[in-house]
Residue, then its C-alpha position, 0 to 999 in steps of 0.5 A: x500500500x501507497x504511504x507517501x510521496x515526496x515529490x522535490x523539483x520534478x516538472x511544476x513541482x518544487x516541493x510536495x509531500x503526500x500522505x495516502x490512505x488506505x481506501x478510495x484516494x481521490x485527486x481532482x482539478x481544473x484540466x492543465x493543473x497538473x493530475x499527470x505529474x503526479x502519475x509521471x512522478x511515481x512511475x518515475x520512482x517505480x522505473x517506468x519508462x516515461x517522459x524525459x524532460x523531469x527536472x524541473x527548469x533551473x534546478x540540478x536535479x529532481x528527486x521522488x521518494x515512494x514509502x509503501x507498507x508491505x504486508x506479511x505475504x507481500x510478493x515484493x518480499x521476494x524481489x527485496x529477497x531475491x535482489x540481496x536488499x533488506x527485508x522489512x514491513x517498510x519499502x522505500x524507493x527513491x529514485x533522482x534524475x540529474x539534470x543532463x539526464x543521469x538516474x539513480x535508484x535506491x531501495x531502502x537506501x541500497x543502491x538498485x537498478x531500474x530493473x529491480x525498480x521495474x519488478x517492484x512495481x508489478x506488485x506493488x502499482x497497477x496503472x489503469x486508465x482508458x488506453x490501460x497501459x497494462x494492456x487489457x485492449x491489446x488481445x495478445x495479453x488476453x489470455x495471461x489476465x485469464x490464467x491470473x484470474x482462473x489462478x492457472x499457475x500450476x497448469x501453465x507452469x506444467x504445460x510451460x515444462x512439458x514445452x521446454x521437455x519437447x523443446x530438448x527432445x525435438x533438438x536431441x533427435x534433430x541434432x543426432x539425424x544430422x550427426x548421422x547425416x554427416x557419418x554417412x556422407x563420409x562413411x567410404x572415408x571412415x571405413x578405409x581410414x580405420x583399416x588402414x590404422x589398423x593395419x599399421x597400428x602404430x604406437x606412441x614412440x614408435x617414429x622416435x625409436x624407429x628413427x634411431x634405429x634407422x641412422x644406427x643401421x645406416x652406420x652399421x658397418x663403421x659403428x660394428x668395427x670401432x665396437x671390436x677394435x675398442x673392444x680388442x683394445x680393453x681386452x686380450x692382449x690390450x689394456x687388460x693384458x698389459x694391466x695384468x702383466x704390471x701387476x704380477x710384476x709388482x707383486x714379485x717385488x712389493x715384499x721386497x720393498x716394503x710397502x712401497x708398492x701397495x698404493x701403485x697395486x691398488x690403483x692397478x686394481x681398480x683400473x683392471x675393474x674399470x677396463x673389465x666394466x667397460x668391456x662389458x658395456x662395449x660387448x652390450x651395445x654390440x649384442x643391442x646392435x645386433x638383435x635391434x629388429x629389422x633390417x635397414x630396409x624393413x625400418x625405413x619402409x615402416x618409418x615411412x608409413x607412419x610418417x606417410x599416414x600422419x601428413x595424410x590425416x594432418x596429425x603428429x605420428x603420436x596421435x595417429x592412435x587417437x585418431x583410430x580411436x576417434x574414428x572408430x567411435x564415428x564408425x560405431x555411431x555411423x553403425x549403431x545410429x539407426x537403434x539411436x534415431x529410433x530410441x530419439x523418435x521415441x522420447x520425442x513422441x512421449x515428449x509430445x503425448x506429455x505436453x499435448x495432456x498439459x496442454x489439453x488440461x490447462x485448455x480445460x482450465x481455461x474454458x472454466x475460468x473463462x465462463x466463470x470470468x464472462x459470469x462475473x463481468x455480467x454482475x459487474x456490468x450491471x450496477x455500471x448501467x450496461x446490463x443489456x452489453x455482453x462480454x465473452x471470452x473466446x477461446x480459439x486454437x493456436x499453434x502450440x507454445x509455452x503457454x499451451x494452444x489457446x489464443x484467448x481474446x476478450x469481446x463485447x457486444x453493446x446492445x442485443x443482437x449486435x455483433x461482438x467484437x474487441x474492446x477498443x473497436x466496439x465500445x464508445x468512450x464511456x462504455x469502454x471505461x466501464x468495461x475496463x473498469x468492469x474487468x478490472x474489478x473482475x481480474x483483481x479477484x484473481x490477482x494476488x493483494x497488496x496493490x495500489x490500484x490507480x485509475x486515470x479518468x476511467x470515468x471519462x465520457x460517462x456522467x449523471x447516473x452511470x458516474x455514479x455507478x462507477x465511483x461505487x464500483x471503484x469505491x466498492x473495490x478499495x474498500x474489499x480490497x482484493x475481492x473488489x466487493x465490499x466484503x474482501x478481509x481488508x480495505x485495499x488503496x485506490x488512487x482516481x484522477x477523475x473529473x467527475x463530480x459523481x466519483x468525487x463524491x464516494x472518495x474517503x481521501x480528497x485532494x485538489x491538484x491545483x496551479x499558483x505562481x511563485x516568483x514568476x514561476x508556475x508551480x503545481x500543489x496538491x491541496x487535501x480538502x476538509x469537508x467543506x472544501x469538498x463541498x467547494x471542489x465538487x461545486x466547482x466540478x460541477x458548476x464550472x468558474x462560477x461557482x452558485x449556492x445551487x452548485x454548492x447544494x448539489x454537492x453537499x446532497x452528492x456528499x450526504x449521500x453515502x456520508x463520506x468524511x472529508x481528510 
């Protein structure tokens, strides 16, 4: 609910603060005086997309604070929640826009976005007027006011679900017969390139080892002579031999010299055991030439291949594996993809078999609400002095989506035997603003509590009588708040920028939007009215600029009619 607003250099407004009440809130005055900068100001606050000049000439900013009360299971709550901002019974949004242009938002003094903004203000306000910027003339946004009054969330959050279900399956099973598509145009190629990896089959590191190997067998002979001649050099007659020799001779003459030998024999020794290491490392790499694998030839035609087959497939020779791998799994889905297609078909039509029984149920839901909703516009139309009009939802079929096969429109017939047709193409000023006031109501009995129902000279083209039938209509909705009967748990807000004298009359709240000059400036104020400054506006509505003890009389018995107070 709608505490205040305070309004500070915005348009013709320099400075204006607003207490609201729960109840029928109405704003009357002379034509020019400034209802709509009110309107303009709080969307502005509420992040609706409006005018762009709001700053009012020569001050550097303007600036718009909104104080709502939330109540316990407020859908705002959510939002608050959702967006990381604190949570309390209180909601302050304010929101400044700079002279050159620049906005900012604040949301119980966080910094928020007009996105945040925007999302508020789909539960907390509701603008309705005679163009109904909410869209009730446009049938596109029929059939999302019927689900919200037949409270058809849960079927068109099933249905929305069966949709997106048959979405993935539709997608999977498309996507898998181009993927199959494309296998079997390259099916000769896969087929021939994996036999010929298998035939080769080669191994990560072979290319390597075979390289090696090859400029080993090149050098076959000369590499095979300096291994026999270092190896005759270490051993027989060689070193060994010879280190043999020192060494028996030394022994010979070691006692005899007392020691003096001992260190020369030592190192004699470690010598012959390095010679003999050595000699069997030569005799290793002699017999690893030897049993090496394969000749020459045999290498250098494998090692050739590889290489071959890995320039012919654009990959190093390591990964010539992986890609066998790679394309024997293209194979096996090429081979298995038919069993594949067929088990995607299936989950495809199960899809559709789910989807066309949420469909098919929340269309039943639909053609209930839809006769319980024509049922209620008969009773409302009633009391608004247009008992001989028609109102029915017609429910056609339409290509399937996520909000089901339905295209939902709302039509009206104004007299007998007339054709029906859409709201906006029928009726005449004054029907059409009882017909949406009429669906108002009526569509409010679906809505979730908690909003600020604001009404734009709804009443416009309508007077004596039938104005006042649609100020107790409006009167009737604020005070039953949701239900928009006079008998809801609590009193809702309604907000009226009227010109009739009529409505006026049933308002609990009354302020006068009025002009004044100030230091050369025009400045708009809103004035709240006592009970004899009610009388005076409702005079003045009726009577024009020449207000008479007879205007004065009409309204006093306008106001003593359902003996409304003033603020």
């Amino acid at each position: 609910m709608l505490v205040s607003l305070d309004i500070r250099d915005m348009l013709l407004i320099d400075r204006l603060e607003l207490d609201f009440r729960p109840g029928l809130n109405v704003l009357t005055g002379e034509t020019g005086a400034g209802k709509s900068i009110l309107l303009d100001c709080l969307g502005f606050v509420l992040g609706w997309r409006g005018r762009a000049d709001l700053v009012r000439p020569g001050a550097a900013q303007g600036e718009v604070v909104a104080e709502f009360h939330l109540a316990p299971d407020h859908p705002a709550r959510a939002i608050l929640a959702d967006g990381g901002l604190p949570v309390t019974d209180t909601l302050l949004l304010r929101r400044v826009n700079a002279a050159e242009g620049r906005k900012s938002a604040w949301i119980n003094d966080r910094r928020a976005s007009g996105e945040v903004l925007r999302a508020l203000s789909e539960v907390l306000v509701e603008l309705h007027g005679q163009q109904d910027d909410r869209g009730l003339l446009n049938p596109r946004s029929h059939g999302g006011f019927l689900d919200a009054f037949g409270g058809l969330e849960a079927p068109l959050a099933a249905t929305a679900a069966r949709w997106r279900a048959l979405q993935q399956a539709r997608k999977a099973r498309s996507a898998a017969a181009a993927r199959l598509a494309d296998l079997a145009r390259e099916e000769d190629f896969l087929r021939h390139a994996v036999r010929e990896l298998d035939l080769l089959d080669p191994q990560p590191g072979e290319e390597e080892a075979l390289d090696t190997r090859r400029r080993m067998l090149q050098q076959a002979e000369r590499l095979r002579t300096d291994l026999a001649r270092a190896h005759a050099a270490l051993t027989g007659e060689g070193a060994e031999g010879l280190l043999s020799d020192a060494t028996r001779w030394l022994d010979g003459a070691a006692e005899a010299l007392e020691g003096r030998l001992d260190a020369p024999l030592e190192a004699l020794s470690r010598a012959l055991d390095a010679v003999a290491e050595a000699a069997r490392g030569i005799e290793d790499a002699q017999e690893a030439f030897d049993t090496g694998g394969g000749t020459l030839e045999e290498v250098e035609e494998r090692l050739f291949a590889i290489r071959g087959l890995a320039r012919k497939h654009g990959v190093l020779a390591d990964d010539l594996g992986a890609l066998a791998g790679d394309l024997r799994a293209r194979l096996a889905a090429l081979d298995g993809g038919s069993a594949d297609i067929a088990r995607l078909e299936a989950a495809e039509r199960a899809a559709e078999s789910d989807y066309s029984a949420a469909a098919e149920a929340l269309s039943a839901a639909r053609h209930a609400a839809a006769a319980e909703l024509d049922r209620a516009m008969a009773s409302e139309l009633a009391p608004l002095k247009m008992e001989r009009a028609a109102f029915a939802t017609r429910i056609a079929p339409a290509p399937a989506g996520p909000s089901g096969q339905d295209a939902v429109t709302f039509e009206v017939a104004t007299n007998p035997g007339a054709p029906a047709g859409a709201l906006n193409r029928i009726a005449s000023g004054g029907e059409l603003s009882r017909f949406l006031l009429a669906l108002k109501v009526c569509l409010a009995r679906g809505a979730g509590g908690g909003l600020t129902m604001i009404f734009d000279e709804i009443d416009r083209g309508v007077g004596g009588a039938t104005a006042d039938a649609v100020g107790r209509r409006l009167r009737a909705l604020a005070e039953g708040g949701s239900g928009g009967d006079g008998t809801g748990p609590e009193t809702g807000q309604v907000l009226v920028v009227t010109h009739s004298p009529q409505v006026a009359a049933l308002g609990a709240h009354h302020w006068r939007v009025e002009k004044h000059v100030a230091d050369g400036q025009t400045l708009s104020r809103v004035v709240p009215l006592s009970a004899e400054a009610r009388v005076e506006e409702i005079a003045r509505m009726l009577a024009g600029d020449s207000i008479t003890d007879a205007a004065r009389a009409a309204a006093r018995a306008l106001l003593s009619a359902d003996a409304v107070p003033g603020v």
